[in-house]
The first five atom37 places (N, CA, C, CB, O) and aatype in JSON, in Angstrom:
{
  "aatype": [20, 20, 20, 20, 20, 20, 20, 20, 20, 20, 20, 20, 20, 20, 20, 20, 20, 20, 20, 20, 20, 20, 20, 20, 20, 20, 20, 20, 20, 20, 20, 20, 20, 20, 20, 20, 20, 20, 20, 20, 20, 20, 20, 20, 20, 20, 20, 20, 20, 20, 20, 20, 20, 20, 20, 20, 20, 20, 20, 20, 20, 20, 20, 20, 20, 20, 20, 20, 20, 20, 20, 20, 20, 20, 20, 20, 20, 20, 20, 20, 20, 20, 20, 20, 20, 20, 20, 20, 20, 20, 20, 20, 20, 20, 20, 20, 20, 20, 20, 20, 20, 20, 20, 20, 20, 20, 20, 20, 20, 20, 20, 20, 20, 20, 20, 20, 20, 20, 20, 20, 20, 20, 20, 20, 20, 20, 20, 20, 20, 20, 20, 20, 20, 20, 20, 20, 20, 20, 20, 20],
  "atom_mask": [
    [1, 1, 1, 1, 1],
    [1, 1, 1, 1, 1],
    [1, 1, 1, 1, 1],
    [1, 1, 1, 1, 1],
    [1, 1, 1, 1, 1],
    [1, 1, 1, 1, 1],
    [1, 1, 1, 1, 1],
    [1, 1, 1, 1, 1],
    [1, 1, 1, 1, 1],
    [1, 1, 1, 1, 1],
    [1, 1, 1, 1, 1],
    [1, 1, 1, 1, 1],
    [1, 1, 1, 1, 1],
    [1, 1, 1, 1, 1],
    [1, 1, 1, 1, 1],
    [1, 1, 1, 1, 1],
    [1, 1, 1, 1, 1],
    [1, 1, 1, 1, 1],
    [1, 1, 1, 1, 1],
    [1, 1, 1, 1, 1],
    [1, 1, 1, 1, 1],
    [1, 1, 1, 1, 1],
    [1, 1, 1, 1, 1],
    [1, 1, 1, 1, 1],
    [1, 1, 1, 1, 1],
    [1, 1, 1, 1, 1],
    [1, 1, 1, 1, 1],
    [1, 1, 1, 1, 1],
    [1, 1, 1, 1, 1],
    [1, 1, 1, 1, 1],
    [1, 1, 1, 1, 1],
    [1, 1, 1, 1, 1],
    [1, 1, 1, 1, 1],
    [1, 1, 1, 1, 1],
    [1, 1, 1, 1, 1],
    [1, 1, 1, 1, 1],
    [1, 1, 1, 1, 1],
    [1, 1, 1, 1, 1],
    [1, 1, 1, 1, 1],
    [1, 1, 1, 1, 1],
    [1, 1, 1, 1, 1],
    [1, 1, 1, 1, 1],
    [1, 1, 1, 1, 1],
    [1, 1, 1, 1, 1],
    [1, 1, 1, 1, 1],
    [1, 1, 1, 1, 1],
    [1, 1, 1, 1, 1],
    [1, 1, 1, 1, 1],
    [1, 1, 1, 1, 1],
    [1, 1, 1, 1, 1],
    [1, 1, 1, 1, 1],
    [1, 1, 1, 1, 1],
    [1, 1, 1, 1, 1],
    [1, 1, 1, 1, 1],
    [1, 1, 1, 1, 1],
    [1, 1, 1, 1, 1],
    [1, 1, 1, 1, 1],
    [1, 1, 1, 1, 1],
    [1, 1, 1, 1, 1],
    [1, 1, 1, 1, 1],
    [1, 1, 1, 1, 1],
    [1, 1, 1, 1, 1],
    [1, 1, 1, 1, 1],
    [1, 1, 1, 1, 1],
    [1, 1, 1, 1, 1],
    [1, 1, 1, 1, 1],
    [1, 1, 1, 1, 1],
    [1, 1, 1, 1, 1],
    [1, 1, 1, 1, 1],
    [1, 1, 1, 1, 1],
    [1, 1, 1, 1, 1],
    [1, 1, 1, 1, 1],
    [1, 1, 1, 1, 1],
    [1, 1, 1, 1, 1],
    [1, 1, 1, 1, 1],
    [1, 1, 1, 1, 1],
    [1, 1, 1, 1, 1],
    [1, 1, 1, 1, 1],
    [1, 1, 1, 1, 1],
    [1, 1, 1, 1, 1],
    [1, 1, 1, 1, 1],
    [1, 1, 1, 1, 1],
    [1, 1, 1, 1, 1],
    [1, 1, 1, 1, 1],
    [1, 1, 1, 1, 1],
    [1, 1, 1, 1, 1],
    [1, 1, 1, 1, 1],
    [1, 1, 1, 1, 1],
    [1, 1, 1, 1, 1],
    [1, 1, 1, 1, 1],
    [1, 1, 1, 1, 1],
    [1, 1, 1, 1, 1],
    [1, 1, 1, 1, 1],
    [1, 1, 1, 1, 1],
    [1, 1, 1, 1, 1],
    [1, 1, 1, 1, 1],
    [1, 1, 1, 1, 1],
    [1, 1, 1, 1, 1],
    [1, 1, 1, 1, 1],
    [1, 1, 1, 1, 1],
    [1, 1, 1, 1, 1],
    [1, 1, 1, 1, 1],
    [1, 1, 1, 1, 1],
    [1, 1, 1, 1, 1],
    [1, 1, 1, 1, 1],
    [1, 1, 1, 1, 1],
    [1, 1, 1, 1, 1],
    [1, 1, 1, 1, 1],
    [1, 1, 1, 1, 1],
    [1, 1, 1, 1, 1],
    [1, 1, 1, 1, 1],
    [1, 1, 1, 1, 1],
    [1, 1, 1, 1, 1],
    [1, 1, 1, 1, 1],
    [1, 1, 1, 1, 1],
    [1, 1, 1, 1, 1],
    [1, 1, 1, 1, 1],
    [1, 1, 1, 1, 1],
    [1, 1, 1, 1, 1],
    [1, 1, 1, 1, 1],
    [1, 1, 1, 1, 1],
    [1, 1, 1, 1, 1],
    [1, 1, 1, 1, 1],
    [1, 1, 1, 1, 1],
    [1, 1, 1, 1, 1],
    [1, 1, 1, 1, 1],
    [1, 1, 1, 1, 1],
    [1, 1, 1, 1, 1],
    [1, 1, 1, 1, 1],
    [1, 1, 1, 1, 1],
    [1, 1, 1, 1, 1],
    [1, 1, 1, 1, 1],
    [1, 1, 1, 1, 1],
    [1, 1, 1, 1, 1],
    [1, 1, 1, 1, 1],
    [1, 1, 1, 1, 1],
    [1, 1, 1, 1, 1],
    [1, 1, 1, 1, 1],
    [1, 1, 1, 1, 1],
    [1, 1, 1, 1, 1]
  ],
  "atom_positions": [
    [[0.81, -1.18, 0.0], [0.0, 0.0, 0.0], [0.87, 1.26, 0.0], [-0.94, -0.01, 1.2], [1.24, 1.94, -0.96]],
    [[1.13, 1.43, 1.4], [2.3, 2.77, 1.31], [3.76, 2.54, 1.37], [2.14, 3.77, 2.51], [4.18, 1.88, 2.32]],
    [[4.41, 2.91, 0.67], [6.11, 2.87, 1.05], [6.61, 3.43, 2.27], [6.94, 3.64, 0.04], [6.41, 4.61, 2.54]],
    [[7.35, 2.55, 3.12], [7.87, 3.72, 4.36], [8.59, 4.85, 3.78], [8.99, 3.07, 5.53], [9.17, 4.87, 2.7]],
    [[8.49, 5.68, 4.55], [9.45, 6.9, 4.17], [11.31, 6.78, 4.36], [8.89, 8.17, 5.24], [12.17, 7.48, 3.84]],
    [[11.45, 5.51, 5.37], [13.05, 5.64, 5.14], [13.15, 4.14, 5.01], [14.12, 6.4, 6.5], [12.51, 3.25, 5.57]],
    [[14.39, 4.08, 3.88], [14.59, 2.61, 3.45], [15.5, 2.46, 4.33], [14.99, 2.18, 1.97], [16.44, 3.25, 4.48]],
    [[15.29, 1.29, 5.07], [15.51, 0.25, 5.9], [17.19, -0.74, 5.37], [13.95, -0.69, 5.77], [18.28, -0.96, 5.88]],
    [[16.44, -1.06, 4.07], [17.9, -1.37, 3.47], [19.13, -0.61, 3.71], [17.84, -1.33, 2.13], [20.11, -1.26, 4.07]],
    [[19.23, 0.47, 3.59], [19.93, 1.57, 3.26], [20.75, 1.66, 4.52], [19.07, 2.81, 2.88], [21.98, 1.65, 4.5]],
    [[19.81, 1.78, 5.93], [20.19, 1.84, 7.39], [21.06, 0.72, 7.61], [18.98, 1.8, 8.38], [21.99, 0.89, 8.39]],
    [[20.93, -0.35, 7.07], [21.55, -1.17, 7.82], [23.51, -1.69, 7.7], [20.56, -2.25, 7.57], [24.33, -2.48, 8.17]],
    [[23.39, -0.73, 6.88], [24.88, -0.87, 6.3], [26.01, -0.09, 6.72], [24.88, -0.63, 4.98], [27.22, -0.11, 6.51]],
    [[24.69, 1.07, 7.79], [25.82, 2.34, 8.45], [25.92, 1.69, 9.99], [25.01, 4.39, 8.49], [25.13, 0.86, 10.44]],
    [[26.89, 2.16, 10.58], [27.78, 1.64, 11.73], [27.72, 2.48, 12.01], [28.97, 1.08, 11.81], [28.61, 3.14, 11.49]],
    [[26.84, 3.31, 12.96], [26.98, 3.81, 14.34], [28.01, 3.92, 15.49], [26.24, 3.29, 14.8], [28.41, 4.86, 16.18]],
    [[28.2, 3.09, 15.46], [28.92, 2.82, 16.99], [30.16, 3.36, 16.81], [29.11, 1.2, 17.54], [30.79, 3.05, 17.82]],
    [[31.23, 4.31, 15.73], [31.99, 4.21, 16.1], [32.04, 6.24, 15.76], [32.82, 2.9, 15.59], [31.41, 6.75, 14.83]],
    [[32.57, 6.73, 16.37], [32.23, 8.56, 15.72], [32.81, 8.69, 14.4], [33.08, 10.02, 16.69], [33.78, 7.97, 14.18]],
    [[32.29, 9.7, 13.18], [33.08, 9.63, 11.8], [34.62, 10.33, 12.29], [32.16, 10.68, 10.36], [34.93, 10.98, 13.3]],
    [[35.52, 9.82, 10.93], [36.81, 10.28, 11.55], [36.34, 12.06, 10.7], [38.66, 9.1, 10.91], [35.39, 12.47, 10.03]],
    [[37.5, 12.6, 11.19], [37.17, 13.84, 10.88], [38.24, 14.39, 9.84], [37.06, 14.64, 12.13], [39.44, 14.13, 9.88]],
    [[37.7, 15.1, 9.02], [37.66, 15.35, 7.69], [38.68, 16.14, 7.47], [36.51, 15.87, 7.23], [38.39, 17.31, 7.71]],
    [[39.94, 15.95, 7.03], [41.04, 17.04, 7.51], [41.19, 17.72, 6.38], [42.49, 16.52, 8.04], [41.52, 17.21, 5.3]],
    [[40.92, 19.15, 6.62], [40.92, 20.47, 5.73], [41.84, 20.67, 4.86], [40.99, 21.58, 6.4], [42.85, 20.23, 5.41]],
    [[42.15, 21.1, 3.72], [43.45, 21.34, 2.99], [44.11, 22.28, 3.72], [43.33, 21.79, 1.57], [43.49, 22.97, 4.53]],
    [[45.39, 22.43, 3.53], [46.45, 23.01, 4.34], [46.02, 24.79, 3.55], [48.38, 22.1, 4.0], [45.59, 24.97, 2.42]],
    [[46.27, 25.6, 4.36], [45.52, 27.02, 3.48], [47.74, 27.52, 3.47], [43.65, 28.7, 5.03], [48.46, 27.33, 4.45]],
    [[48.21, 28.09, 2.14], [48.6, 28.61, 1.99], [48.65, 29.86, 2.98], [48.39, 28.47, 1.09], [47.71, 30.55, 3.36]],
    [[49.92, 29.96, 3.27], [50.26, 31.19, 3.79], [50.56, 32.84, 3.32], [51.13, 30.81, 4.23], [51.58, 33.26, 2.77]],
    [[49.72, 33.37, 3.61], [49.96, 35.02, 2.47], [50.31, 35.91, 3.46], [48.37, 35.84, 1.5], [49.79, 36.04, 4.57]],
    [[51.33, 36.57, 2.93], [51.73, 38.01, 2.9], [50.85, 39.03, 2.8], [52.5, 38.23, 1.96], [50.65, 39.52, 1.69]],
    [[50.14, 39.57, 4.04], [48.67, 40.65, 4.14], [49.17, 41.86, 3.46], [48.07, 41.16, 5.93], [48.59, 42.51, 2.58]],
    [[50.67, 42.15, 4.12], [50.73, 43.31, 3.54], [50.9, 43.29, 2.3], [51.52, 44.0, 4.0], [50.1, 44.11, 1.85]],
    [[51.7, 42.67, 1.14], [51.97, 42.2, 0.03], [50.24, 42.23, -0.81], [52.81, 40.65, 0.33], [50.0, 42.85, -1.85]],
    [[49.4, 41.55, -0.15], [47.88, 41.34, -0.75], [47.41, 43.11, -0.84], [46.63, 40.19, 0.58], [46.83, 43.72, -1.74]],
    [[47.94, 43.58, 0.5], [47.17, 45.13, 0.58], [47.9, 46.14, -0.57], [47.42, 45.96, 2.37], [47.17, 46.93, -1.18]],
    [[49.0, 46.12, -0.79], [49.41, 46.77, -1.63], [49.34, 46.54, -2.72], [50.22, 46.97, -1.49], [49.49, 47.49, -3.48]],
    [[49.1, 45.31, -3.26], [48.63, 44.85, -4.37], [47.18, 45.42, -5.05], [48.61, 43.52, -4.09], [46.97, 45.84, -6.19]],
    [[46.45, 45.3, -4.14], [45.18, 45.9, -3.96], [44.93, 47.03, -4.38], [44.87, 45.97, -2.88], [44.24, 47.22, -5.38]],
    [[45.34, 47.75, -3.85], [46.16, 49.22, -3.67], [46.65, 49.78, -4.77], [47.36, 49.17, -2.83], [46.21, 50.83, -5.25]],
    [[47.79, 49.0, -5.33], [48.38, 49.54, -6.47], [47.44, 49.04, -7.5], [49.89, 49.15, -6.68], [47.52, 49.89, -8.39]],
    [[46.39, 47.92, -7.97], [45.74, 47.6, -8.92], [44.3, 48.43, -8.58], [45.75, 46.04, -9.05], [43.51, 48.61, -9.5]],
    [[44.04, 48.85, -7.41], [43.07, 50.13, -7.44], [42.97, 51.88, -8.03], [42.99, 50.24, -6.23], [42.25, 52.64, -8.68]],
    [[44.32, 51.82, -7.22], [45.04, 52.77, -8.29], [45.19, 53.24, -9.83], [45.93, 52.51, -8.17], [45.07, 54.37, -10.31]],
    [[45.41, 52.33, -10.27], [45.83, 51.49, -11.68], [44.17, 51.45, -12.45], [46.61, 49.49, -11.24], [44.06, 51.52, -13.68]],
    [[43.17, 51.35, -11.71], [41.74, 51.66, -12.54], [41.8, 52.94, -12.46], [40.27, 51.12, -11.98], [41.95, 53.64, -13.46]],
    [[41.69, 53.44, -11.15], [41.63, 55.21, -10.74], [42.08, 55.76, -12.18], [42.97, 55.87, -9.24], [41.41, 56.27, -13.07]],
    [[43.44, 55.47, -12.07], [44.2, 56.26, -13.42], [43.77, 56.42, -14.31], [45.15, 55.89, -13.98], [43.59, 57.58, -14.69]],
    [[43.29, 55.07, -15.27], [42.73, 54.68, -16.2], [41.05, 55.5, -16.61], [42.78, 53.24, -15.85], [40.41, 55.86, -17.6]],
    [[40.93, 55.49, -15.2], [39.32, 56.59, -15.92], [39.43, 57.85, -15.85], [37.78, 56.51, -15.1], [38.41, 58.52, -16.0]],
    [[40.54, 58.42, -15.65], [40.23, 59.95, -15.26], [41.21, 60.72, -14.2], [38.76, 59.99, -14.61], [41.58, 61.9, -14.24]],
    [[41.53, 59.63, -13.17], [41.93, 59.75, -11.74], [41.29, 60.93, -11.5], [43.45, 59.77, -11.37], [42.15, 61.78, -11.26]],
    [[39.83, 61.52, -11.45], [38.59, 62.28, -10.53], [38.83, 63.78, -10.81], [38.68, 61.97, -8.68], [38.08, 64.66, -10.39]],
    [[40.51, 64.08, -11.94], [40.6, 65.4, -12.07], [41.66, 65.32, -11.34], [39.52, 66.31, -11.71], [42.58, 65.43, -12.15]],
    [[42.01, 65.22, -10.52], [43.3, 65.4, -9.66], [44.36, 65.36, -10.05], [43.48, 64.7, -8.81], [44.7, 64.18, -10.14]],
    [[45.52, 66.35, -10.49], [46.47, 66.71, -11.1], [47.49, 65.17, -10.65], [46.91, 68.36, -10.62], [47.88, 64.5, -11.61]],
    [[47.72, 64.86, -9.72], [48.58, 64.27, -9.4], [48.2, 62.15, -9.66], [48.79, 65.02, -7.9], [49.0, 61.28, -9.32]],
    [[47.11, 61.93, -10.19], [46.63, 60.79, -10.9], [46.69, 61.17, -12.25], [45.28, 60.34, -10.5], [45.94, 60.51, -12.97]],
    [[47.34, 61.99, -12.79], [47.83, 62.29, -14.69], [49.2, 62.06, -14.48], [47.59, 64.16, -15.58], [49.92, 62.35, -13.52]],
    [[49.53, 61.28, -15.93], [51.04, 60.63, -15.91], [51.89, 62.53, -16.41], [51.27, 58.77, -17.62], [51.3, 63.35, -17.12]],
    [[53.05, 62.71, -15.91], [53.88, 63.51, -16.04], [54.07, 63.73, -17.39], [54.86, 63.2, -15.4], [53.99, 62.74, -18.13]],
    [[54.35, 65.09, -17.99], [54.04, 65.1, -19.31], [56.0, 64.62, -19.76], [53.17, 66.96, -19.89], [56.17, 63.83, -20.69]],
    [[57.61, 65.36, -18.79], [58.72, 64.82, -19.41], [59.2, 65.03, -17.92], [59.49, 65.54, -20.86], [59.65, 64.03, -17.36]],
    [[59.16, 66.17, -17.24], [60.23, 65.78, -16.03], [59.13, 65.81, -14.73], [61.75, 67.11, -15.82], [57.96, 66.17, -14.87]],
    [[59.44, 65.58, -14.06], [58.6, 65.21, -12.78], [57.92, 63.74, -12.28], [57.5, 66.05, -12.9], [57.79, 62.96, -13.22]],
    [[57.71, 63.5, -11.68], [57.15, 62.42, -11.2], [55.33, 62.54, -10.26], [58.44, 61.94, -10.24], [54.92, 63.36, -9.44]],
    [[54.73, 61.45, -10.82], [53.15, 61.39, -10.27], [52.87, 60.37, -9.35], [52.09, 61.15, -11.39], [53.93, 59.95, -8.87]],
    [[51.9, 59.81, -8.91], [51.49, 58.58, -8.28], [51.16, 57.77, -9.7], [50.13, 58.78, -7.12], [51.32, 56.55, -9.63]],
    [[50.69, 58.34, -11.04], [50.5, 57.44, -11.79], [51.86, 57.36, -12.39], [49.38, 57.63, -12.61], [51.59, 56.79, -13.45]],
    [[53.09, 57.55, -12.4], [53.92, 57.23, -12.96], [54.68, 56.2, -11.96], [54.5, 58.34, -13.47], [55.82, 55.92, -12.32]],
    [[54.33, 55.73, -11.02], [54.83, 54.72, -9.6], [54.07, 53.61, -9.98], [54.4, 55.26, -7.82], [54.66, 52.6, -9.6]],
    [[52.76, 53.28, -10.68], [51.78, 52.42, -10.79], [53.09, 50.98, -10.76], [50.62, 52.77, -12.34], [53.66, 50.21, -9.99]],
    [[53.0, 51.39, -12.31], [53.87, 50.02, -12.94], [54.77, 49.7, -12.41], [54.43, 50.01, -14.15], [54.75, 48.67, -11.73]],
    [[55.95, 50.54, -12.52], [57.3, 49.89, -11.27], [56.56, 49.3, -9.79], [58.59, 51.54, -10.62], [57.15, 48.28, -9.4]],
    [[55.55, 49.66, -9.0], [54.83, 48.91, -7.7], [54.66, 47.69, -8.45], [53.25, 49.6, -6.99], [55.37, 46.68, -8.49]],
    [[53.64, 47.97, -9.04], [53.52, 46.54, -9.97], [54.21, 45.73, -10.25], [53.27, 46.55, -10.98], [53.7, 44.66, -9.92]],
    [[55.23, 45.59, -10.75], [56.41, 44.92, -11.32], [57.03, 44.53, -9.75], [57.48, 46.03, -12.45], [57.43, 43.37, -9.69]],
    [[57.14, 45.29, -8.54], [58.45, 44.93, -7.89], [57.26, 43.7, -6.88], [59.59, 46.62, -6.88], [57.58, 42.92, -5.99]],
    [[56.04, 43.93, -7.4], [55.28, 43.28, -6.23], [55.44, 42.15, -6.78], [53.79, 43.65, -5.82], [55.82, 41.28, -5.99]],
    [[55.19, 41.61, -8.6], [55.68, 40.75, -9.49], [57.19, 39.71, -8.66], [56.1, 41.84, -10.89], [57.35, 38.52, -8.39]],
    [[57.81, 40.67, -8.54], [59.48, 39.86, -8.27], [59.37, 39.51, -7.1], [60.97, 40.74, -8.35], [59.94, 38.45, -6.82]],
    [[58.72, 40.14, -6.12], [58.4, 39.35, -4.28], [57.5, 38.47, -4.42], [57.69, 40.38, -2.9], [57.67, 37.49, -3.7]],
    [[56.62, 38.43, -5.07], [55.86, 37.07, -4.92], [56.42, 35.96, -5.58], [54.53, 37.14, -5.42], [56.4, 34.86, -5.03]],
    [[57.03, 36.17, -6.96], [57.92, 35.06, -7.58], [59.02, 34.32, -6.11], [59.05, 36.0, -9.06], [59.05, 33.2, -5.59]],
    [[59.77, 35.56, -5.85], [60.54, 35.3, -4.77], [59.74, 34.09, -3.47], [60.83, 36.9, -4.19], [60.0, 32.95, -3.06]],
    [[58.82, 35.02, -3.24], [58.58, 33.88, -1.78], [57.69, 32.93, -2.59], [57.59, 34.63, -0.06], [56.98, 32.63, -1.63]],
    [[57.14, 32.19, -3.64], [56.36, 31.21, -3.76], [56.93, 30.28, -4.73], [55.12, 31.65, -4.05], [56.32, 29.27, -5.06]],
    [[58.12, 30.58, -5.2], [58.58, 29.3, -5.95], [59.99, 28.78, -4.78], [59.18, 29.79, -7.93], [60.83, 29.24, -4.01]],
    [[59.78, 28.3, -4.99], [60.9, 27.36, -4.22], [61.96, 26.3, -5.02], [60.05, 26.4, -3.24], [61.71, 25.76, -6.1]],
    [[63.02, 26.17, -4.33], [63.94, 25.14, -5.43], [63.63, 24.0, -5.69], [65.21, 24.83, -5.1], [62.98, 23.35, -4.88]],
    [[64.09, 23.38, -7.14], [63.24, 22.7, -7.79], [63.84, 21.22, -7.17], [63.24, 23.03, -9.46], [64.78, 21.29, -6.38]],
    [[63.44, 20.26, -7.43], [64.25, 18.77, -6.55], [64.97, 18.36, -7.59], [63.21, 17.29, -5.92], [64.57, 18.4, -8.76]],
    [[66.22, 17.89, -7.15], [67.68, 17.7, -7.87], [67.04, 16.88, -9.2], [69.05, 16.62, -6.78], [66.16, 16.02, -9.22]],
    [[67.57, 17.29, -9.97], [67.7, 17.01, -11.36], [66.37, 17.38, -12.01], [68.09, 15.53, -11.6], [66.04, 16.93, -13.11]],
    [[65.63, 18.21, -11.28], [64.19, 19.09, -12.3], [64.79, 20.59, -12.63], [62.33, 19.41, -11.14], [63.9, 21.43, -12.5]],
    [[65.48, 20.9, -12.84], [66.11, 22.26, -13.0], [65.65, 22.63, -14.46], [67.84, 22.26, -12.8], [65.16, 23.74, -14.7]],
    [[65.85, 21.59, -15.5], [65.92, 21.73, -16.97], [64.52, 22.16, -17.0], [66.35, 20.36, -17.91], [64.07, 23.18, -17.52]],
    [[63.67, 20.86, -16.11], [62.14, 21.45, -16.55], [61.39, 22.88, -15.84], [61.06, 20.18, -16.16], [60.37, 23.5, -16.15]],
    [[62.04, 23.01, -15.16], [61.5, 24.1, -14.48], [62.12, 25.53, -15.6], [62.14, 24.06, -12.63], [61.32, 26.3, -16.13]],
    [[63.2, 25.62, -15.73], [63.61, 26.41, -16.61], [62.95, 26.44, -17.67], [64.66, 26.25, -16.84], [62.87, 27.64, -17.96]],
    [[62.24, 25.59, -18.71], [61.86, 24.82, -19.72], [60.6, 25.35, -19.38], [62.16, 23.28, -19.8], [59.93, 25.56, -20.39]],
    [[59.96, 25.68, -18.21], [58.34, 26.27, -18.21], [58.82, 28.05, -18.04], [57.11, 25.48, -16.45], [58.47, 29.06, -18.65]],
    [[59.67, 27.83, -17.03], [59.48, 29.36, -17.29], [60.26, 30.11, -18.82], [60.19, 30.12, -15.84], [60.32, 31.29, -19.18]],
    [[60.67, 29.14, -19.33], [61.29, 29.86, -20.64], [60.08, 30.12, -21.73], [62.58, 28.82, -21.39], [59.92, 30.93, -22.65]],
    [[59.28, 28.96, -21.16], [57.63, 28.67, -22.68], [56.56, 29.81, -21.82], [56.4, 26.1, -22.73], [55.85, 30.42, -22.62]],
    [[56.37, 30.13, -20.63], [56.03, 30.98, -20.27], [56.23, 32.83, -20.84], [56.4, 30.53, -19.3], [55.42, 33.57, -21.41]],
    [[57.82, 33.1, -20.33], [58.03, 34.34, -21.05], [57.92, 34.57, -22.7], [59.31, 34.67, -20.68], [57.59, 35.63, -23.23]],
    [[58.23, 33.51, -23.3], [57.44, 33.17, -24.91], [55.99, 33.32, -25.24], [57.57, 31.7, -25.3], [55.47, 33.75, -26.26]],
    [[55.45, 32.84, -24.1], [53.78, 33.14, -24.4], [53.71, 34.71, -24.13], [52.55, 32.18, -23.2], [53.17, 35.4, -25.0]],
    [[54.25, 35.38, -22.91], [53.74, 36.71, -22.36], [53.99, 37.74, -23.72], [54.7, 37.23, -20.82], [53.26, 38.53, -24.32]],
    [[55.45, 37.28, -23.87], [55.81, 38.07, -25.04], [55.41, 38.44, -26.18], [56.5, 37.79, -25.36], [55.43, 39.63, -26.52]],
    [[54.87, 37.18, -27.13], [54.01, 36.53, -28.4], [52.59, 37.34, -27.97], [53.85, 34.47, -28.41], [52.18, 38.34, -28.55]],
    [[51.94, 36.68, -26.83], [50.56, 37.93, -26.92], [50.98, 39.23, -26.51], [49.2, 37.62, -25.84], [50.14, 40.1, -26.72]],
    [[52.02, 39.58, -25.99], [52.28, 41.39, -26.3], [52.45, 42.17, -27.07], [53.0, 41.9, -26.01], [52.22, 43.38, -27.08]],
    [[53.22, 40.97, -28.36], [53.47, 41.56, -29.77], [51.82, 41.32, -30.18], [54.84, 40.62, -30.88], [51.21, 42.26, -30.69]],
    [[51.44, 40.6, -30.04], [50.32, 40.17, -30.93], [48.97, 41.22, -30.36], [50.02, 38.3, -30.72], [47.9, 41.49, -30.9]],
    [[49.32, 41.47, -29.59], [48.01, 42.88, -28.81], [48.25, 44.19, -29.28], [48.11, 43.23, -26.91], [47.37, 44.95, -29.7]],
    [[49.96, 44.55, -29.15], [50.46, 45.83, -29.68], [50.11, 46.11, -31.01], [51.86, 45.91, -29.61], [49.83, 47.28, -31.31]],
    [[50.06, 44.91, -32.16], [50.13, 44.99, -33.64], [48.54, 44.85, -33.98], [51.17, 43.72, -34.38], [48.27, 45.53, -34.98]],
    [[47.67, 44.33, -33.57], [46.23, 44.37, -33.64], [45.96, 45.78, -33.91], [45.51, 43.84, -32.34], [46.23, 46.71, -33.15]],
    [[45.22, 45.88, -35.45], [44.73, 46.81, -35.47], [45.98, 47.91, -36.5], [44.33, 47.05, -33.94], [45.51, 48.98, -36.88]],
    [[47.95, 47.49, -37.03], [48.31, 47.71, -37.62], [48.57, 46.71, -38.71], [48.86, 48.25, -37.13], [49.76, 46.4, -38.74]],
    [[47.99, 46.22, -39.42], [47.36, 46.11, -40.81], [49.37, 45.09, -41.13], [46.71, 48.34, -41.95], [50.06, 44.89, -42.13]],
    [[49.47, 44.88, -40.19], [50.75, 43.74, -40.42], [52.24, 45.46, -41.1], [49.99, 41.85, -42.45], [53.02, 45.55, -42.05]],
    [[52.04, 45.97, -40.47], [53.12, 46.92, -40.8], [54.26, 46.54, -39.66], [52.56, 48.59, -40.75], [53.95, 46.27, -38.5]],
    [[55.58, 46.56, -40.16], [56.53, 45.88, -39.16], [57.07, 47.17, -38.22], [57.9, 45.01, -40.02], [57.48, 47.02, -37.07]],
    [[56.95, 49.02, -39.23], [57.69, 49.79, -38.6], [56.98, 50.61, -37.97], [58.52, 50.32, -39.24], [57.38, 51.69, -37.55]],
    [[55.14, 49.86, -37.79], [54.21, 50.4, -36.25], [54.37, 49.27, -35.45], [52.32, 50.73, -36.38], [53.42, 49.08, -34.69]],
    [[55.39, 48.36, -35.37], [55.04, 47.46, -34.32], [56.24, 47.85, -33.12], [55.07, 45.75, -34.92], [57.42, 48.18, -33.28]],
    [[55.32, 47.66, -31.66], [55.86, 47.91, -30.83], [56.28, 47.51, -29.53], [55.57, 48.48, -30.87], [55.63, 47.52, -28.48]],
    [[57.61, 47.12, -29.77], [58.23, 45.7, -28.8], [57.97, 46.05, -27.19], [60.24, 45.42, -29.03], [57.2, 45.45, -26.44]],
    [[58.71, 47.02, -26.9], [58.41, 47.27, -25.17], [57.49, 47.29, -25.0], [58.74, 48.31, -24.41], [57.1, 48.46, -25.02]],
    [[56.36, 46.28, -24.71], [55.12, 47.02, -24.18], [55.1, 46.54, -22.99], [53.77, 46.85, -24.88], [56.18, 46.13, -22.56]],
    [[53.67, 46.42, -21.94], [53.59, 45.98, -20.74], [53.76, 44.33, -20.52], [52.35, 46.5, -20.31], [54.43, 43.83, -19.61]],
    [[53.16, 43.72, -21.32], [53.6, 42.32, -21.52], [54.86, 41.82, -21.56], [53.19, 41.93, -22.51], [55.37, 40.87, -20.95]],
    [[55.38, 42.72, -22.51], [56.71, 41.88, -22.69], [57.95, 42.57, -21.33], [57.38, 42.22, -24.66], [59.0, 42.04, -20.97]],
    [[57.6, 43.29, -21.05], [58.37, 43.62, -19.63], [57.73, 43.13, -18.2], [58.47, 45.26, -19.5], [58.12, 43.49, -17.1]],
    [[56.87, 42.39, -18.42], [56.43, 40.79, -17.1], [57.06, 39.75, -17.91], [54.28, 40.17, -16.76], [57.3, 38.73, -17.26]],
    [[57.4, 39.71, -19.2], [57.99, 38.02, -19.46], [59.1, 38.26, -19.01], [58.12, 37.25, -21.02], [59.95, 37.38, -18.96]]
  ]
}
């Protein structure tokens, strides 16, 4: 007529009697707060700039001599780049050196390749508008 509401089958296969073991969390990476805050900071910045910086003389990049807060963006950027490389790679285990080199070499190849390839978008394949320093290729 009616089905019970809890299958019976099902119950009889769990073991009670003993408490579940407990579920051990992944290990959480350790971060650098201040490193995160300035990061923050300098990539908040870094929009600021980008729209306007609100009028405020001193969020406009310098026209030849002087220095701004938007002319600090990128170098913050970049040096925050080399401290995190610094504290999160670690040495590679004896005899992985080749491959580790071998990623970061196919790495700065990729950053580079889409920097050329972003800079030249939009010049019609002309070689003497293309333009090597850009932001990409100074993170590869």
């Amino acid at each position: 007529l009616m089905s019970p509401l809890i299958n019976t089958s099902l119950m009889a296969s769990v073991d009670f009697s003993e408490p579940p073991s407990p579920v051990s969390a992944p290990q959480k990476k350790k971060r650098i707060n201040s490193l995160d805050a300035f990061r923050g900071l300098a990539l908040t910045l870094m929009i600021f700039v980008n729209y306007g910086g609100g009028g405020y003389y001193f969020f406009n990049h310098s026209t030849w001599n002087g220095l701004t807060v938007a002319d600090l963006l990128f170098p913050w950027f970049v040096w925050i780049m080399g401290v995190t490389v610094g504290v999160t790679f670690k040495p590679p285990p004896q005899g992985e050196l080749c491959s580790k080199l071998g990623q970061v070499a196919a790495r700065c190849l990729r950053l580079f390749s889409l920097g050329l390839l972003l800079n030249s978008a939009g010049g019609e394949g002309d070689l003497s508008t293309l333009r090597i320093p850009g932001v990409l290729q100074y993170f590869a």
